[in-house]
C-alpha atoms as an extended CHARMM CRD file, in Angstrom:
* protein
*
       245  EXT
         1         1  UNK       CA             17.7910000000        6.7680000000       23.4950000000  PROA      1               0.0000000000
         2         2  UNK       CA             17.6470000000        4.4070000000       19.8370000000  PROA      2               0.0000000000
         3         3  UNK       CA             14.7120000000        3.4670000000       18.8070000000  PROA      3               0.0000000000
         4         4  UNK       CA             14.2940000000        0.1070000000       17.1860000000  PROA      4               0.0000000000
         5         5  UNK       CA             11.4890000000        0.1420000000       14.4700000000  PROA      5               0.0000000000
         6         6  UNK       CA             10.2360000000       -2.8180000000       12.5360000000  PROA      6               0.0000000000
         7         7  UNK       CA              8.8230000000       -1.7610000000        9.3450000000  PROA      7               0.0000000000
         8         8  UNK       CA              6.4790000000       -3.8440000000        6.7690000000  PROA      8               0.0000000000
         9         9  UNK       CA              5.3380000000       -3.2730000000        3.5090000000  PROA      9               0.0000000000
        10        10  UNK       CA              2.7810000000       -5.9420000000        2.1090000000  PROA      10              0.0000000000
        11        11  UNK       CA              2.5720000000       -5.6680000000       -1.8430000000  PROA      11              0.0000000000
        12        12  UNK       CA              0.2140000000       -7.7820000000       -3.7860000000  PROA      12              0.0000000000
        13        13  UNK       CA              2.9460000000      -10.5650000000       -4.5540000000  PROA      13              0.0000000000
        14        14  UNK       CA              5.7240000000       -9.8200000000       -1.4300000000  PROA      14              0.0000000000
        15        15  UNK       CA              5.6100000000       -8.6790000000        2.1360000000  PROA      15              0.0000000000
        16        16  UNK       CA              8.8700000000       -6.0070000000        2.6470000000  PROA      16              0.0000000000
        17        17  UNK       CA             10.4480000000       -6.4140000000        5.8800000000  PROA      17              0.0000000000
        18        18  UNK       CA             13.0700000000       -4.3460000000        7.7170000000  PROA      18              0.0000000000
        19        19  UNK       CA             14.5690000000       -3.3060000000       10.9630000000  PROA      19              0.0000000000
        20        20  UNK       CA             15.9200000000       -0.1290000000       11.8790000000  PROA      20              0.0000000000
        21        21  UNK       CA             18.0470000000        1.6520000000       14.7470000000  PROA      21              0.0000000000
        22        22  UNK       CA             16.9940000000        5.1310000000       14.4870000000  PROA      22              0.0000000000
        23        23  UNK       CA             17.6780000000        5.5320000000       10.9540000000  PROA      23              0.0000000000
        24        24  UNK       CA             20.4010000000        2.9040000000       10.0370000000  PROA      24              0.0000000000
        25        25  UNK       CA             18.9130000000        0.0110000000        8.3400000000  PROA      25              0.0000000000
        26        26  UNK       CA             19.4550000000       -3.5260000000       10.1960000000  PROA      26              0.0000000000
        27        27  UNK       CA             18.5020000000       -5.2900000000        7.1530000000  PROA      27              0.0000000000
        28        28  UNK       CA             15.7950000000       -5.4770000000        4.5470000000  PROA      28              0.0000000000
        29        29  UNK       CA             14.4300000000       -8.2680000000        3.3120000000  PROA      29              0.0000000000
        30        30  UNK       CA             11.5310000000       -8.7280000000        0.5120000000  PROA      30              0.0000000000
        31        31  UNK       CA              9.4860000000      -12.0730000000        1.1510000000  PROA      31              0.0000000000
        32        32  UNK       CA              8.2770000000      -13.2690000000       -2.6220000000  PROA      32              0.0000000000
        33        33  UNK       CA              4.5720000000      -15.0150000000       -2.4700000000  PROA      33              0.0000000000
        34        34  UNK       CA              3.8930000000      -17.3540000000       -4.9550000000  PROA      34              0.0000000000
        35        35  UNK       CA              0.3430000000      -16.8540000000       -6.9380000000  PROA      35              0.0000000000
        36        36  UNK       CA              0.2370000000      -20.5050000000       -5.8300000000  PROA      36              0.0000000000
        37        37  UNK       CA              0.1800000000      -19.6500000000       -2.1420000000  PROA      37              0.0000000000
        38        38  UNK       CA             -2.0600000000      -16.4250000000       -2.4540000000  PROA      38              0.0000000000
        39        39  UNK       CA             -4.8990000000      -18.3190000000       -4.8670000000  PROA      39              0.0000000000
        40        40  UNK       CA             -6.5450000000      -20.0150000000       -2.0010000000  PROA      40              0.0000000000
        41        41  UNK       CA             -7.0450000000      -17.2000000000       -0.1750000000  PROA      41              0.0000000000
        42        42  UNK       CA            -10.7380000000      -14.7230000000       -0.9410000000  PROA      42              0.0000000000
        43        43  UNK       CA            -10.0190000000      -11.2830000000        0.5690000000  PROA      43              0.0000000000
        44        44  UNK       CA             -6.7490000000       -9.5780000000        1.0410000000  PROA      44              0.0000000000
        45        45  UNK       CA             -7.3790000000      -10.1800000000        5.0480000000  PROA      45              0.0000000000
        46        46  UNK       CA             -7.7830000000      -13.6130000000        4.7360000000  PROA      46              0.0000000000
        47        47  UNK       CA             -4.0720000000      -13.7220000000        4.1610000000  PROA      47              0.0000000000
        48        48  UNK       CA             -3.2240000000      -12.3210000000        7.2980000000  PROA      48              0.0000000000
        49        49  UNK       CA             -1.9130000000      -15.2470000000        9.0110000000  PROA      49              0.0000000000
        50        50  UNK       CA             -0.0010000000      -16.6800000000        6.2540000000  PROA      50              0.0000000000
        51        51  UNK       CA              1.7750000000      -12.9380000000        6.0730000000  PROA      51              0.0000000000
        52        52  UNK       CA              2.2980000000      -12.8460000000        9.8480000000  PROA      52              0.0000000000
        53        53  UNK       CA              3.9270000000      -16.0060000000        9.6590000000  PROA      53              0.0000000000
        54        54  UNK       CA              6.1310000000      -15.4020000000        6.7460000000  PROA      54              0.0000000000
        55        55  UNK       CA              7.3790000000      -11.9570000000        8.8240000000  PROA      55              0.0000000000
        56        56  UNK       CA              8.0270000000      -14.2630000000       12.3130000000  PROA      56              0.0000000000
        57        57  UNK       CA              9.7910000000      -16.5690000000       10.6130000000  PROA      57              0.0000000000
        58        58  UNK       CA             11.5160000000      -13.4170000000        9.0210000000  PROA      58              0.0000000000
        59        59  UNK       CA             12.4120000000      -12.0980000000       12.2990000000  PROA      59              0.0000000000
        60        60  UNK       CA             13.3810000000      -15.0530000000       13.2570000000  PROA      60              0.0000000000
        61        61  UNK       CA             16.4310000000      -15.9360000000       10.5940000000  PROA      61              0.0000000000
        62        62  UNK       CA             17.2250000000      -12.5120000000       11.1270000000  PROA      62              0.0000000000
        63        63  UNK       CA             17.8950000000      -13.2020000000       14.8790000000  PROA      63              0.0000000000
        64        64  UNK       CA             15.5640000000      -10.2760000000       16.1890000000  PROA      64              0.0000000000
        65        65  UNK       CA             14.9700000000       -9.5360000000       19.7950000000  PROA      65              0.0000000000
        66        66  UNK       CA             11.3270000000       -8.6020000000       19.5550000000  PROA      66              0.0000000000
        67        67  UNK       CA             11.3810000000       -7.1460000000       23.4050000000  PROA      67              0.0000000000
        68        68  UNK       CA             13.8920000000       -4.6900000000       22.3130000000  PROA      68              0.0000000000
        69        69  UNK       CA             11.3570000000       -2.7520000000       19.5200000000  PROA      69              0.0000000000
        70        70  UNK       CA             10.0030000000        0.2130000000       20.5610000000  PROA      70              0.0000000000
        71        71  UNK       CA              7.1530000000        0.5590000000       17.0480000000  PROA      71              0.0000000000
        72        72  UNK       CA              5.9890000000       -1.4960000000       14.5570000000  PROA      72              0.0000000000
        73        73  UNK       CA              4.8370000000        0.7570000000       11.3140000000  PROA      73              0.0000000000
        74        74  UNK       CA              3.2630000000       -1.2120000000        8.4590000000  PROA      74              0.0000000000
        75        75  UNK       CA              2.2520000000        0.5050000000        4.9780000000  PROA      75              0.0000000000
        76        76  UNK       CA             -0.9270000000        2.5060000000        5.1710000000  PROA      76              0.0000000000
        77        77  UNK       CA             -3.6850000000        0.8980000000        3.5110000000  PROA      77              0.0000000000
        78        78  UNK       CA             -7.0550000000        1.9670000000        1.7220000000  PROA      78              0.0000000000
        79        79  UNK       CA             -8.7010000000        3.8290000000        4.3120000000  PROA      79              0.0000000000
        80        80  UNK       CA            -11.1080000000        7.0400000000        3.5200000000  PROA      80              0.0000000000
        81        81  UNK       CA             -9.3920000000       10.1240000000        2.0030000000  PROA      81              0.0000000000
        82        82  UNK       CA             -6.7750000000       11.1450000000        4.5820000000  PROA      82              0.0000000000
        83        83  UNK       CA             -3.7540000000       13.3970000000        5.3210000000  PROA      83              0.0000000000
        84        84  UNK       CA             -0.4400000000       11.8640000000        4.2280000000  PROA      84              0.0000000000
        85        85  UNK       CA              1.6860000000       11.0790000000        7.3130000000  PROA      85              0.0000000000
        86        86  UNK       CA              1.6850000000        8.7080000000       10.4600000000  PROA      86              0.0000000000
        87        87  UNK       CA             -1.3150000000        7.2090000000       12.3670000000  PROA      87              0.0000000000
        88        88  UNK       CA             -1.8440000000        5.2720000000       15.3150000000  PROA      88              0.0000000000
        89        89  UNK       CA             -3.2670000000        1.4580000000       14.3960000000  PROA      89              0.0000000000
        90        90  UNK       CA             -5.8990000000        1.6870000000       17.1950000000  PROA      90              0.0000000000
        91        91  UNK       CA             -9.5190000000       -0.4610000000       17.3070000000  PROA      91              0.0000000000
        92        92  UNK       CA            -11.5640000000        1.8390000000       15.0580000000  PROA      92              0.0000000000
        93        93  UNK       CA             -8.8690000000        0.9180000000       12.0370000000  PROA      93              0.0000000000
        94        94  UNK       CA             -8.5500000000       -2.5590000000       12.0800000000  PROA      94              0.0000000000
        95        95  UNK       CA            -12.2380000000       -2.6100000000       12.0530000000  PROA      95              0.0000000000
        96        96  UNK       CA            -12.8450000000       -0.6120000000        8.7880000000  PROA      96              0.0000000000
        97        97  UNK       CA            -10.1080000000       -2.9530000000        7.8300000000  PROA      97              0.0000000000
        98        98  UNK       CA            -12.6580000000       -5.9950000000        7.7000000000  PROA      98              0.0000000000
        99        99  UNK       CA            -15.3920000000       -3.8410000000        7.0820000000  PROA      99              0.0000000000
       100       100  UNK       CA            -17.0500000000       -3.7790000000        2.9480000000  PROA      100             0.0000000000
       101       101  UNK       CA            -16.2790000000        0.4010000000        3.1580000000  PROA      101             0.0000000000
       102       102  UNK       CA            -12.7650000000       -0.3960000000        2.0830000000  PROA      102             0.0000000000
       103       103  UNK       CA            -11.1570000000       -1.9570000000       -1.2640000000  PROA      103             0.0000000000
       104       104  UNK       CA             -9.6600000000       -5.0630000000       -0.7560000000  PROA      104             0.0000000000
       105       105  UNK       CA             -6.0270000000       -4.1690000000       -1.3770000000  PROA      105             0.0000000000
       106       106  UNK       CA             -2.9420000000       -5.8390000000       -0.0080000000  PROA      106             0.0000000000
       107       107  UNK       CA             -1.3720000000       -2.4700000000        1.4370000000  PROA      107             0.0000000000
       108       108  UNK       CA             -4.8030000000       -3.1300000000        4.2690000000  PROA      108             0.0000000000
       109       109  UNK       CA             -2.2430000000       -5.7360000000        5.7160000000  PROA      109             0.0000000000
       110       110  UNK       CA              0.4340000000       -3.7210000000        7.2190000000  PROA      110             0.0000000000
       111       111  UNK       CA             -1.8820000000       -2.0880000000       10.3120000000  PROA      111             0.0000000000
       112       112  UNK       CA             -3.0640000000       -5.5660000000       10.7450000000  PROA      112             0.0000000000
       113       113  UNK       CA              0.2950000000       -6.8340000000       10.9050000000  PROA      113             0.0000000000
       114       114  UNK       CA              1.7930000000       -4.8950000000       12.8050000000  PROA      114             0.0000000000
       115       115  UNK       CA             -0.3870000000       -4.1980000000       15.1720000000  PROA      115             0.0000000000
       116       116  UNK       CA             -0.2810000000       -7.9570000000       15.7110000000  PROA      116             0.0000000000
       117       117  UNK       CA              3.3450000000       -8.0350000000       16.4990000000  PROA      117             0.0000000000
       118       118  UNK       CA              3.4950000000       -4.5510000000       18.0210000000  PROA      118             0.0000000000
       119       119  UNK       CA              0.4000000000       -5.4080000000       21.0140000000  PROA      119             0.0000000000
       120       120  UNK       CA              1.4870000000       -8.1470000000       22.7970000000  PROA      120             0.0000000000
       121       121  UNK       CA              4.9390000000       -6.5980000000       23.6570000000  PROA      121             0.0000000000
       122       122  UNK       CA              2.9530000000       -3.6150000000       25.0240000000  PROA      122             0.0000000000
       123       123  UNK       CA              4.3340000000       -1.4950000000       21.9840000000  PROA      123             0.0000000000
       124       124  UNK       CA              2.8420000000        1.3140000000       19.4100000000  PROA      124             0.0000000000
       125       125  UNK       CA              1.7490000000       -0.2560000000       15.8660000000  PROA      125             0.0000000000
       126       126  UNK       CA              1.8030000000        2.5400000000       13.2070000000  PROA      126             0.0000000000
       127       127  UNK       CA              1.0720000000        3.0990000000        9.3390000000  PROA      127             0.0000000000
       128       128  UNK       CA              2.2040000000        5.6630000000        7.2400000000  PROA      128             0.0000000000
       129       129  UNK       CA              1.4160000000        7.2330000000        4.2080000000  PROA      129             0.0000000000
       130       130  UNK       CA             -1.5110000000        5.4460000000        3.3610000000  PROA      130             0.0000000000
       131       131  UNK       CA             -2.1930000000        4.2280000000       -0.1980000000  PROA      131             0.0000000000
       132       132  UNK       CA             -5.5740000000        6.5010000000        0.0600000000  PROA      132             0.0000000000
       133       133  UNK       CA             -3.3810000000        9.4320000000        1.5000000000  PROA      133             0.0000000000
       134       134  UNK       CA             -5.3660000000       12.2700000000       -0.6000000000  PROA      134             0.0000000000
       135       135  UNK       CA             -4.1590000000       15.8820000000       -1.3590000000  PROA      135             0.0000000000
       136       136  UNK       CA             -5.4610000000       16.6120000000       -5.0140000000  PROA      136             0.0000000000
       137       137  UNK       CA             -5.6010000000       19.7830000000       -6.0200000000  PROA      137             0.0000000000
       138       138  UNK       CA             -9.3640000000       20.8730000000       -6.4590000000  PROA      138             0.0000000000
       139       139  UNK       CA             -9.6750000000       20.5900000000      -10.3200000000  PROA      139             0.0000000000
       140       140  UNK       CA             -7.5180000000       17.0930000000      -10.3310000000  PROA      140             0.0000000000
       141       141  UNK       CA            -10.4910000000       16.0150000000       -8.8060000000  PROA      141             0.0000000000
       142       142  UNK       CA            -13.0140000000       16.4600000000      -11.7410000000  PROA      142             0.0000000000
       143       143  UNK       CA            -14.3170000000       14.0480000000      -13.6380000000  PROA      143             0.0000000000
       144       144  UNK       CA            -17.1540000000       13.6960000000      -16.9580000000  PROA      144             0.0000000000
       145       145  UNK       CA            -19.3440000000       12.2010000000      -14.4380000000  PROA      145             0.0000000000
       146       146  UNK       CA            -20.5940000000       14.2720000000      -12.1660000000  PROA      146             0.0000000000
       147       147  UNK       CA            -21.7040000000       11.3980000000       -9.4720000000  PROA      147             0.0000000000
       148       148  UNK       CA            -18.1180000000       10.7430000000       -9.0580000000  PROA      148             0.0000000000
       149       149  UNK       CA            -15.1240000000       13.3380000000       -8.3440000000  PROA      149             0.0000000000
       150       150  UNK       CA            -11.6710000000       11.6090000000       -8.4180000000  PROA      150             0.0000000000
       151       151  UNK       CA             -9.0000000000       10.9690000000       -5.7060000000  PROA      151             0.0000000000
       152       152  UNK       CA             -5.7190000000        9.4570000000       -5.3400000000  PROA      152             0.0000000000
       153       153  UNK       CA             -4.6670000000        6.0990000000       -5.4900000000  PROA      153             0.0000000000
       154       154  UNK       CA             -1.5100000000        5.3090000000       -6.0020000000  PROA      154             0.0000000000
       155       155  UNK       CA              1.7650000000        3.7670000000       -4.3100000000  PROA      155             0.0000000000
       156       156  UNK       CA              1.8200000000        6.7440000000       -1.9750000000  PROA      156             0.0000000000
       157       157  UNK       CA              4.4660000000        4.9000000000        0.4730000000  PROA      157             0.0000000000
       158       158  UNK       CA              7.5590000000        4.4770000000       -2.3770000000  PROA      158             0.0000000000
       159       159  UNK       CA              6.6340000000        7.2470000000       -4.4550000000  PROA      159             0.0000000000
       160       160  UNK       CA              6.7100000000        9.9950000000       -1.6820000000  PROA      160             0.0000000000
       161       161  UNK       CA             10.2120000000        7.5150000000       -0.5470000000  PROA      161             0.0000000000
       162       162  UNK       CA             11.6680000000        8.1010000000       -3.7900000000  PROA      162             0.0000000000
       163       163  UNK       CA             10.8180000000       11.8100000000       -4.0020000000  PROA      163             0.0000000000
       164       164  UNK       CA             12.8590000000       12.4260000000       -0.2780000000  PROA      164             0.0000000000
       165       165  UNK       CA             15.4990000000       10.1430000000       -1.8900000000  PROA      165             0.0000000000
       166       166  UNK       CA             16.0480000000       12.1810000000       -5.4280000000  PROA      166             0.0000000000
       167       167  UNK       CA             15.9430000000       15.4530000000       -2.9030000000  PROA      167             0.0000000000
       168       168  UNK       CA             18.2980000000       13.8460000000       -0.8750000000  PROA      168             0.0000000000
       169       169  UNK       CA             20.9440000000       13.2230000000       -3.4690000000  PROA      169             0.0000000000
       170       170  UNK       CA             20.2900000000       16.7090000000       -4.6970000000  PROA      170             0.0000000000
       171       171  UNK       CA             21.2930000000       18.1910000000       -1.3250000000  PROA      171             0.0000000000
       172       172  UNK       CA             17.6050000000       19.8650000000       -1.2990000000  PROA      172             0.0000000000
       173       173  UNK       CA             14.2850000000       19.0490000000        0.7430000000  PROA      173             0.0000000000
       174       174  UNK       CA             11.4500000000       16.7370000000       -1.2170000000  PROA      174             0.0000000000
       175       175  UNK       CA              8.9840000000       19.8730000000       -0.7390000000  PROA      175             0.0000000000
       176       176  UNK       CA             11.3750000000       21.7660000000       -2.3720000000  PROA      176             0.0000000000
       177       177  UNK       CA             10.7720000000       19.8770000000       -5.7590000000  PROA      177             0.0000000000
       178       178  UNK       CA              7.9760000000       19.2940000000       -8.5720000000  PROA      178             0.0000000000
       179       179  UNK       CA              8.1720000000       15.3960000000      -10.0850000000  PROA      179             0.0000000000
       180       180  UNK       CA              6.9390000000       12.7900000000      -11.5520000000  PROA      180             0.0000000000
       181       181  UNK       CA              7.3890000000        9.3910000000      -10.2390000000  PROA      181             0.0000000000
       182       182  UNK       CA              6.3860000000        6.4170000000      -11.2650000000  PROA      182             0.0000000000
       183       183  UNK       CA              5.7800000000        3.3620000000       -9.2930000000  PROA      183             0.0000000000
       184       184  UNK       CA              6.1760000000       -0.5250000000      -11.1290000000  PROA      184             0.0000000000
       185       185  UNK       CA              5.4080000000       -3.2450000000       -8.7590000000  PROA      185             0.0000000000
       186       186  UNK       CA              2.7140000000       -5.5610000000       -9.2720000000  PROA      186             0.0000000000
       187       187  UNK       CA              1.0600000000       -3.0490000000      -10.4300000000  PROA      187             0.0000000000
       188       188  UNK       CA              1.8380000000        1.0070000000      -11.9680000000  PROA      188             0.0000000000
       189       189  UNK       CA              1.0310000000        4.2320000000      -10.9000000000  PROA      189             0.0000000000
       190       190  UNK       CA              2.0880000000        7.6060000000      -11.5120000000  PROA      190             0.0000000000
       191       191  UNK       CA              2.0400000000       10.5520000000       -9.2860000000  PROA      191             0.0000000000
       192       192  UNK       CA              2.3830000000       14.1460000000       -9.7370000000  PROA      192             0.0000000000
       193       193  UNK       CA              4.5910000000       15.9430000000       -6.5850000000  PROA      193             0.0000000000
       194       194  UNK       CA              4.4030000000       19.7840000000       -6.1140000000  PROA      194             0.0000000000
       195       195  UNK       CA              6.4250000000       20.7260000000       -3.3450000000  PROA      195             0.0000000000
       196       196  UNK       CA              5.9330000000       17.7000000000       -1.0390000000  PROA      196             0.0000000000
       197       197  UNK       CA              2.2850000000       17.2910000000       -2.1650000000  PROA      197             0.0000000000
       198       198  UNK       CA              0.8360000000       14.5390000000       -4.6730000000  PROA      198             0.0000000000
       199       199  UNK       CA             -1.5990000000       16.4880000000       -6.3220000000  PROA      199             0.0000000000
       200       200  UNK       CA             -2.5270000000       14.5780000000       -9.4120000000  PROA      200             0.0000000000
       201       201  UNK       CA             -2.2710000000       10.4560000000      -10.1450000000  PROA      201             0.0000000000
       202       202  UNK       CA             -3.2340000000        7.8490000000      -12.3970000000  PROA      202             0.0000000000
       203       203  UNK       CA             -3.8100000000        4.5250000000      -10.6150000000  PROA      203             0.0000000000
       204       204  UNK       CA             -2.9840000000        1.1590000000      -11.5130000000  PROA      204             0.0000000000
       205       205  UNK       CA             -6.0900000000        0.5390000000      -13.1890000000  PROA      205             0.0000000000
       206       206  UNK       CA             -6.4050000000        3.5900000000      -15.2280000000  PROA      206             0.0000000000
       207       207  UNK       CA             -2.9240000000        3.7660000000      -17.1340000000  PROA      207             0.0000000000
       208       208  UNK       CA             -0.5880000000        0.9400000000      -18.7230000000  PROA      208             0.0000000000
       209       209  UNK       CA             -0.6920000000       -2.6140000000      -17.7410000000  PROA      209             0.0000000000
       210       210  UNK       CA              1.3920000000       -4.7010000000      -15.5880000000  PROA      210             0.0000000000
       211       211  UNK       CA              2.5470000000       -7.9510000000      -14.4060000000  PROA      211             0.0000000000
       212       212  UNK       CA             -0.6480000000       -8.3850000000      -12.4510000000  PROA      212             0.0000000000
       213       213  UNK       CA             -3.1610000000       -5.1790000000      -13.2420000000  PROA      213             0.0000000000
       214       214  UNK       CA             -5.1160000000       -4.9090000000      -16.6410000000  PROA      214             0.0000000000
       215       215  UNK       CA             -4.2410000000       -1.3190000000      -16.7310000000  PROA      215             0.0000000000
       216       216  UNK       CA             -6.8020000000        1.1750000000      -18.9920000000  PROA      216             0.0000000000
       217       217  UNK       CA             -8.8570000000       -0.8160000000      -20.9580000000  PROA      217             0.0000000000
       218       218  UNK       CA            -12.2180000000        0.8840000000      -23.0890000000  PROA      218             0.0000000000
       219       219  UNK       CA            -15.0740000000        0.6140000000      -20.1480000000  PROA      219             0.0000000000
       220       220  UNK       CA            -17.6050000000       -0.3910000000      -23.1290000000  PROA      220             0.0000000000
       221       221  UNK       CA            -15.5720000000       -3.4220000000      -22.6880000000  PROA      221             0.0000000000
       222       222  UNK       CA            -16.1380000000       -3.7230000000      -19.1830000000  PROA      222             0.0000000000
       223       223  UNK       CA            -19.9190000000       -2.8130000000      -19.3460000000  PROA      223             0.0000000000
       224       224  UNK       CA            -20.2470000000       -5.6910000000      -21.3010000000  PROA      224             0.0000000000
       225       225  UNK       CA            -17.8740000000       -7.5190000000      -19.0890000000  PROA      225             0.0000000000
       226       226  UNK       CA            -19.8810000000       -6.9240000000      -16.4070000000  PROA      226             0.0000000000
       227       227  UNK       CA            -23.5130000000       -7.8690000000      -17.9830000000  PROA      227             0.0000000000
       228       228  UNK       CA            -22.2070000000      -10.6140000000      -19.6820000000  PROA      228             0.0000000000
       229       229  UNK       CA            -23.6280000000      -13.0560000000      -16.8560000000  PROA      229             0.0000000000
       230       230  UNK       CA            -20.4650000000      -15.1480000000      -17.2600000000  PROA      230             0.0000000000
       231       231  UNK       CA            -18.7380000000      -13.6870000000      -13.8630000000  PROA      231             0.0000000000
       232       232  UNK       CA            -19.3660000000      -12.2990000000      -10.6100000000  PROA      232             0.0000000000
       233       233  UNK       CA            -18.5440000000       -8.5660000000       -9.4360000000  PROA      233             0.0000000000
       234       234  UNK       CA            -15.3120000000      -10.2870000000       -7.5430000000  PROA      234             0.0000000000
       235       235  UNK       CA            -14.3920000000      -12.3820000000      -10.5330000000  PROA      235             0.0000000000
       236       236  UNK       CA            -14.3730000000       -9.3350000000      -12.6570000000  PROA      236             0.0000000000
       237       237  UNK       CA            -12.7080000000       -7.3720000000      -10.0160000000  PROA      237             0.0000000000
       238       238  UNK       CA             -9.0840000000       -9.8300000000      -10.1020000000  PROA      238             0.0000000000
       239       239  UNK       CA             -9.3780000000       -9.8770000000      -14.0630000000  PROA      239             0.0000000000
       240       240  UNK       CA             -8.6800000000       -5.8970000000      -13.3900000000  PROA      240             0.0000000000
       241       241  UNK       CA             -6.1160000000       -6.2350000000      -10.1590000000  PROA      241             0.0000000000
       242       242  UNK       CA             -4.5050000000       -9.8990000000       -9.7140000000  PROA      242             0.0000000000
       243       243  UNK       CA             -5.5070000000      -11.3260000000      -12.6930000000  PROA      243             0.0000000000
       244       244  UNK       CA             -4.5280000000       -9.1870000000      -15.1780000000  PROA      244             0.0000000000
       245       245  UNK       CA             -1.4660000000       -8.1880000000      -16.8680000000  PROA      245             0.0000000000
């Protein structure tokens, strides 16, 4: 039996969209959004719709027969620490999804949609290796404030992609390998892999800048930022991811 799998990757400026039989690509396509057509929206959910009907209209250039998918698997999003890896989109997700307990970050689209294409065709919606996917070694995790103990963040999705591709090439297995890999979308991280785990990572506010993040900046800066009483805790929040850069 083939299995036909619609994958979607929703980045803070494109939403990645590709169709695979088993593992031979269909096509690929990256939809650009304009900072025009994502400025209107407040939260990263709000944007739902407009994504969902970007990917439809997607699917349907592409000519896809939507009855014959058997998964949809979107890019895993900010979720508590987990295990990297597949989950199930189920109820319990899509509600911590809209709840406050997660960061607003684009990658919280792709359970959302695909579990809106994958449920009315009576079909399994997926993520994988979510963005919060954490397995830090113990003294990554330490920090000079001891309220707060680190964990990752990074573009766990592409960088563990690109470690299984280097492998690959190499005629070895990713867990085989200790990198390095650096992710440059909208925004950069970099991830340290030891033998199929990322246990170390500087996130895309903590190292350089980028076409959309304000990368490390001194935090007496944005104390004062902050106190300043010329912006909110949101407005402050896109001059460091959306705004910056």
């Amino acid at each position: 039996m083939m299995f036909k799998i619609l994958s979607i990757n929703p980045g803070s400026t494109s939403t990645k969209v590709a169709l695979y039989e088993d593992e031979r690509e269909v096509f690929c396509t990256n939809i650009e959004h304009s900072t025009e057509e994502l400025k209107g929206y407040g939260k990263v959910t709000e944007q739902l719709g407009f994504r969902l009907e970007a990917v439809r209209k997607e699917l349907e250039r592409q000519n896809t027969d939507l009855s014959e998918l058997s998964a949809a698997v979107g890019r895993g999003g900010m979720f508590p620490p987990i295990h990297a890896g597949g989950y199930l989109v189920n109820e319990n997700m899509k509600r911590l999804i809209y709840s406050e307990k997660v960061v607003d970050h684009a990658s919280n689209l792709g359970a959302l949609i695909a579990a809106a294409i994958a449920e009315p065709l009576g079909i399994p919606a997926y993520i994988y290796d979510a963005v919060s996917a954490d397995e830090f070694c113990d003294h990554a995790r330490v920090t000079g404030f001891p309220e707060y103990y680190r964990r990752n963040f990074c573009h766990v999705l592409n960088s563990k992609a690109m470690g299984r591709k280097y492998a690959k090439e190499r005629g070895g297995d990713y867990k085989d390998y200790n990198l390095i890999v650096a992710h440059l979308g909208g925004g950069i991280s970099i991830s340290a892999h030891q033998k199929g785990r990322i246990i170390d990572s500087i996130s895309d506010d903590g190292g350089p800048f980028s076409p959309e993040r304000s990368g490390s900046v001194p935090l007496n800066f944005i104390v004062e930022l902050c106190y300043s009483g010329k912006y909110t805790k949101e407005e402050v929040l896109r001059k460091i991811r959306g705004e910056g850069g």
